[in-house]
PyMOL commands that place a pseudoatom at each C-alpha (Angstrom):
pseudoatom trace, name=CA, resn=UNK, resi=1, chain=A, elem=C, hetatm=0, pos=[-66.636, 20.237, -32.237]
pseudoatom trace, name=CA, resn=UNK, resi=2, chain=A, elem=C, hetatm=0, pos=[-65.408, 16.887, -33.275]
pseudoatom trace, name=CA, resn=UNK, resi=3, chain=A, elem=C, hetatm=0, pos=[-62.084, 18.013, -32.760]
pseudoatom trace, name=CA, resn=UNK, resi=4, chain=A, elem=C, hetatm=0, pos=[-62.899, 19.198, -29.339]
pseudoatom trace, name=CA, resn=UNK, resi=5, chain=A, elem=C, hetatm=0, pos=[-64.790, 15.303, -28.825]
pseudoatom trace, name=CA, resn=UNK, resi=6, chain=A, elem=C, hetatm=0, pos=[-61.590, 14.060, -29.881]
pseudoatom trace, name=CA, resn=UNK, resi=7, chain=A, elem=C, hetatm=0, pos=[-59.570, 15.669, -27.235]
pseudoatom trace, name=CA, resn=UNK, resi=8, chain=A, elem=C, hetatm=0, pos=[-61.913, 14.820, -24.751]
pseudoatom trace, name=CA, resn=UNK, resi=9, chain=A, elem=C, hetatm=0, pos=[-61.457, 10.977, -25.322]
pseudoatom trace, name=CA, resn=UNK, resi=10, chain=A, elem=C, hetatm=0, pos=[-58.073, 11.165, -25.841]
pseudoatom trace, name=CA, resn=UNK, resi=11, chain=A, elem=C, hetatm=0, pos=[-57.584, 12.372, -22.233]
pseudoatom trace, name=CA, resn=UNK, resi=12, chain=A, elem=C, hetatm=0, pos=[-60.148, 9.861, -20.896]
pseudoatom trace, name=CA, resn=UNK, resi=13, chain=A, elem=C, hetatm=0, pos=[-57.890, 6.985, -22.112]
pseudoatom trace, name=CA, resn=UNK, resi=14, chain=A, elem=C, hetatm=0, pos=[-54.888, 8.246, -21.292]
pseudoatom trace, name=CA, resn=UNK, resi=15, chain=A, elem=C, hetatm=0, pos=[-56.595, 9.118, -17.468]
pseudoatom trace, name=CA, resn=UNK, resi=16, chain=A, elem=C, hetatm=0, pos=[-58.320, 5.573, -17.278]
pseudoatom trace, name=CA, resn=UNK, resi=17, chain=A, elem=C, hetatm=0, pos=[-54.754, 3.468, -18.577]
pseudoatom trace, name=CA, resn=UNK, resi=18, chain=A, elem=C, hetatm=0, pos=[-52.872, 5.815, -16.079]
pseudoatom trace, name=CA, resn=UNK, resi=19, chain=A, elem=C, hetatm=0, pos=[-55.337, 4.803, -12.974]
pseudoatom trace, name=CA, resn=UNK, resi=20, chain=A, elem=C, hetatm=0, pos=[-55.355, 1.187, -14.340]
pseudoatom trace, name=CA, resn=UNK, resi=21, chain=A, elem=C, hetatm=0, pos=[-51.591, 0.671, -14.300]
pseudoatom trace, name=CA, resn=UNK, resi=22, chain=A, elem=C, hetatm=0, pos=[-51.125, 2.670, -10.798]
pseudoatom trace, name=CA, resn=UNK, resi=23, chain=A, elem=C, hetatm=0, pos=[-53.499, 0.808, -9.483]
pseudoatom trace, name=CA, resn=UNK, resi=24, chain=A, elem=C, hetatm=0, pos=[-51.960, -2.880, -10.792]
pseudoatom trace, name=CA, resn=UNK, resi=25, chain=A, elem=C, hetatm=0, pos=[-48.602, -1.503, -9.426]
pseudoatom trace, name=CA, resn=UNK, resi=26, chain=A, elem=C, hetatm=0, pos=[-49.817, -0.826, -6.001]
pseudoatom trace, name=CA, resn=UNK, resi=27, chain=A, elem=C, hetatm=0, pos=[-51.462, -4.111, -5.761]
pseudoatom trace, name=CA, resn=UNK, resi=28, chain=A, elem=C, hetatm=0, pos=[-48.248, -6.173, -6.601]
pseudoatom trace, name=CA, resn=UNK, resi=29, chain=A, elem=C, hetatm=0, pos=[-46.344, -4.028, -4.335]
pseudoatom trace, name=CA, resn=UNK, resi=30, chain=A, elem=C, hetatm=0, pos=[-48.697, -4.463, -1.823]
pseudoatom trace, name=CA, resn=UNK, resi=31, chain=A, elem=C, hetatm=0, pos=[-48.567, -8.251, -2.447]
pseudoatom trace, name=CA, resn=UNK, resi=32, chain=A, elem=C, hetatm=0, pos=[-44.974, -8.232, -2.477]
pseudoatom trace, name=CA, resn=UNK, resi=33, chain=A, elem=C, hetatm=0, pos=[-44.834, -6.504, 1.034]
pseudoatom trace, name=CA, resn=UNK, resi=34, chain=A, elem=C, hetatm=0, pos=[-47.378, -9.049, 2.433]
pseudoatom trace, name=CA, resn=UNK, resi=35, chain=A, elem=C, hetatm=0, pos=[-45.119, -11.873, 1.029]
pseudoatom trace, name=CA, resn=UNK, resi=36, chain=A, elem=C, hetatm=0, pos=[-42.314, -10.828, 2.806]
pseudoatom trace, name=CA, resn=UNK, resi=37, chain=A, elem=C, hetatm=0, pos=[-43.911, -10.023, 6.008]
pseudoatom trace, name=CA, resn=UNK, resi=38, chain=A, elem=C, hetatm=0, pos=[-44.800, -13.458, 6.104]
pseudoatom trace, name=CA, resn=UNK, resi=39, chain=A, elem=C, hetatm=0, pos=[-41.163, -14.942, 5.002]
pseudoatom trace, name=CA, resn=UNK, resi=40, chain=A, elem=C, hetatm=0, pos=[-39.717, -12.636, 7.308]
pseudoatom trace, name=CA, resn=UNK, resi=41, chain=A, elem=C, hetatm=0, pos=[-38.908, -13.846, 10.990]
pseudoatom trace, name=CA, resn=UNK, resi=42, chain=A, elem=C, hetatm=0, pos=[-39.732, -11.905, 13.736]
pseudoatom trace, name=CA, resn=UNK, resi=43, chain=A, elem=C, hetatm=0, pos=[-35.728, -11.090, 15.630]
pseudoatom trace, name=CA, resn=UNK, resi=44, chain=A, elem=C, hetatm=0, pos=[-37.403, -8.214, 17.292]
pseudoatom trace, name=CA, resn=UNK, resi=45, chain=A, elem=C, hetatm=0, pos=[-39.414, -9.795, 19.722]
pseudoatom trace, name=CA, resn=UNK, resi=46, chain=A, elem=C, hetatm=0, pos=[-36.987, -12.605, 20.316]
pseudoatom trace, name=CA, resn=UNK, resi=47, chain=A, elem=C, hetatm=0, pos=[-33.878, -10.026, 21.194]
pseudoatom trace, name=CA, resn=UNK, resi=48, chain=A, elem=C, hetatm=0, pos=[-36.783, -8.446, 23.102]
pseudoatom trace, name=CA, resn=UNK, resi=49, chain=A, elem=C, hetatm=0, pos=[-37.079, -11.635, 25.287]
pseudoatom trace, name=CA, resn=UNK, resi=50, chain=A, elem=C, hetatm=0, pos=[-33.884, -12.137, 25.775]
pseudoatom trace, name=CA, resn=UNK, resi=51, chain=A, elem=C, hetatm=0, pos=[-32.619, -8.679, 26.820]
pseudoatom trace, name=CA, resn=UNK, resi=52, chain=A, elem=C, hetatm=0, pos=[-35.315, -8.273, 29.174]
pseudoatom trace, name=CA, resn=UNK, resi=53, chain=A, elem=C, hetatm=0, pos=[-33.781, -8.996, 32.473]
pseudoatom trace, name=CA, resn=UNK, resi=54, chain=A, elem=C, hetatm=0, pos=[-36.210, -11.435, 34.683]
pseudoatom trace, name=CA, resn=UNK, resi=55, chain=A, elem=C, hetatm=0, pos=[-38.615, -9.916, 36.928]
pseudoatom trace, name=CA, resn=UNK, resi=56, chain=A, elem=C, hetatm=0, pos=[-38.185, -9.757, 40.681]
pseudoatom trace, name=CA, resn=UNK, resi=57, chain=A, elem=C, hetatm=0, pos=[-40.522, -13.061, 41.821]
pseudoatom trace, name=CA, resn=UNK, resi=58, chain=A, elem=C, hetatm=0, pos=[-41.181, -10.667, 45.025]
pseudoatom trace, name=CA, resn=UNK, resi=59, chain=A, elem=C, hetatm=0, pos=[-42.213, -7.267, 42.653]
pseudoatom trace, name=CA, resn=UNK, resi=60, chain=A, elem=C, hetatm=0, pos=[-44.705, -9.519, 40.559]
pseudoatom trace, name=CA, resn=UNK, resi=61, chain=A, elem=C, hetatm=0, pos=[-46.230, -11.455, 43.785]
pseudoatom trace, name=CA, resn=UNK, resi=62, chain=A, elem=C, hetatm=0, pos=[-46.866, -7.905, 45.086]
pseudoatom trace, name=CA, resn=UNK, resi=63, chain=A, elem=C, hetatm=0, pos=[-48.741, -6.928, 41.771]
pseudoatom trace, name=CA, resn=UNK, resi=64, chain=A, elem=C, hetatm=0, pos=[-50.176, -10.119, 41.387]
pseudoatom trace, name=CA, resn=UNK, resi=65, chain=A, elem=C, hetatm=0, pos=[-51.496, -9.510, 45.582]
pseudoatom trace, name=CA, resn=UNK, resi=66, chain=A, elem=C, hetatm=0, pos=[-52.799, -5.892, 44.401]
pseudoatom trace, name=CA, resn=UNK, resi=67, chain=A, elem=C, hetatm=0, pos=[-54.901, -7.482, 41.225]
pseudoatom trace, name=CA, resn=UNK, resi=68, chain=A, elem=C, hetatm=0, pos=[-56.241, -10.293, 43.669]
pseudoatom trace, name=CA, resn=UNK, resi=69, chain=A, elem=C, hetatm=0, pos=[-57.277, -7.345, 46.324]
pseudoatom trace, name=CA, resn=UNK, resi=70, chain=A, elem=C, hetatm=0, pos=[-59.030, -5.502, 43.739]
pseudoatom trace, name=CA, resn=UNK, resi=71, chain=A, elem=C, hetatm=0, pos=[-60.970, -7.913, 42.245]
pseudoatom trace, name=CA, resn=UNK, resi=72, chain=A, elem=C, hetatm=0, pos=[-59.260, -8.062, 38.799]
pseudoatom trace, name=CA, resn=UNK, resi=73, chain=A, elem=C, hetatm=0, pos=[-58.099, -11.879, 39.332]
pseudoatom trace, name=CA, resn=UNK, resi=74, chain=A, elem=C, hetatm=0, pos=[-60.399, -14.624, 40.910]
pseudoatom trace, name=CA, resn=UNK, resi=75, chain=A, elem=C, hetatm=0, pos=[-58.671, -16.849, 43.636]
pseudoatom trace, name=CA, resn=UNK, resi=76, chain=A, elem=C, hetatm=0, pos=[-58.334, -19.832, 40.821]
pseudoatom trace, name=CA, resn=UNK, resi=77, chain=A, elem=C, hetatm=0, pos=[-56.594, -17.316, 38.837]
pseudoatom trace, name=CA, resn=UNK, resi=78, chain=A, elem=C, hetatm=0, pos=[-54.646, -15.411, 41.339]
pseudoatom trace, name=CA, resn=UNK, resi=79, chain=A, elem=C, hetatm=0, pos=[-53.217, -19.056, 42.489]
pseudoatom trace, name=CA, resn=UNK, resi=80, chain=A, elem=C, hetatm=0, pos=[-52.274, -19.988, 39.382]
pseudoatom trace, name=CA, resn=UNK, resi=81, chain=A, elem=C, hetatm=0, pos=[-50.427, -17.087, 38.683]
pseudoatom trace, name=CA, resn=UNK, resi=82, chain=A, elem=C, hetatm=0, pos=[-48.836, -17.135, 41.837]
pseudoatom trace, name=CA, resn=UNK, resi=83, chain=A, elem=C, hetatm=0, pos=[-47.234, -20.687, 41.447]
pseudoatom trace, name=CA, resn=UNK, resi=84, chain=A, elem=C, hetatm=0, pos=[-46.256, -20.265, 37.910]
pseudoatom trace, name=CA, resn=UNK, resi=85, chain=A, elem=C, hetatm=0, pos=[-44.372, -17.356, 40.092]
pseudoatom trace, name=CA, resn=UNK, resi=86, chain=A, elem=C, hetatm=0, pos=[-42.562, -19.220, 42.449]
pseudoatom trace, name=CA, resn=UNK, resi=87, chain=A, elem=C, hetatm=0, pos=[-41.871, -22.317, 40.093]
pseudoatom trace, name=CA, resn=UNK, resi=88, chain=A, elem=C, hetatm=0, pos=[-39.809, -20.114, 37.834]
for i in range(1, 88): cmd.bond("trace and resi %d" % i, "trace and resi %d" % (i + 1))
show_as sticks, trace
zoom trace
């Protein structure tokens, strides 16, 4: 029996110092991808900017007209949409 005891331990150290260290390891990786996330700029959404082409002013009045008529904008809203529109 103590043999059997013995055994039984063993394994529940070796179990617990396996679940310790994976669990240390994910942390710092986990760390290590939150650090660079941070450090990392963001190209993407610049490129993204840039290779949009610009929106037809005419297209985006006619949406902007649609979201007025439906009574998604309010008329402060829908007229300062529509200059930032036309002043671009």
């Amino acid at each position: 029996m103590p043999r059997l005891l013995r055994g039984v331990a063993r394994t529940a150290v070796v179990a617990g110092t396996a679940t310790a260290v994976s669990n240390r390891v994910s942390r710092r990786q986990a760390n290590r991808w939150a650090s660079d996330d941070q450090q990392a700029p963001a190209p993407q959404q610049d490129q993204q900017a840039a290779a949009s082409p610009p929106r037809d002013p005419v297209a985006q009045l006619k949406e902007l007209g649609e979201l007025h008529a439906q009574g998604v904008l309010t008329d402060e809203e829908f007229a300062a949409q529509k200059a930032k529109i036309l002043s671009a």
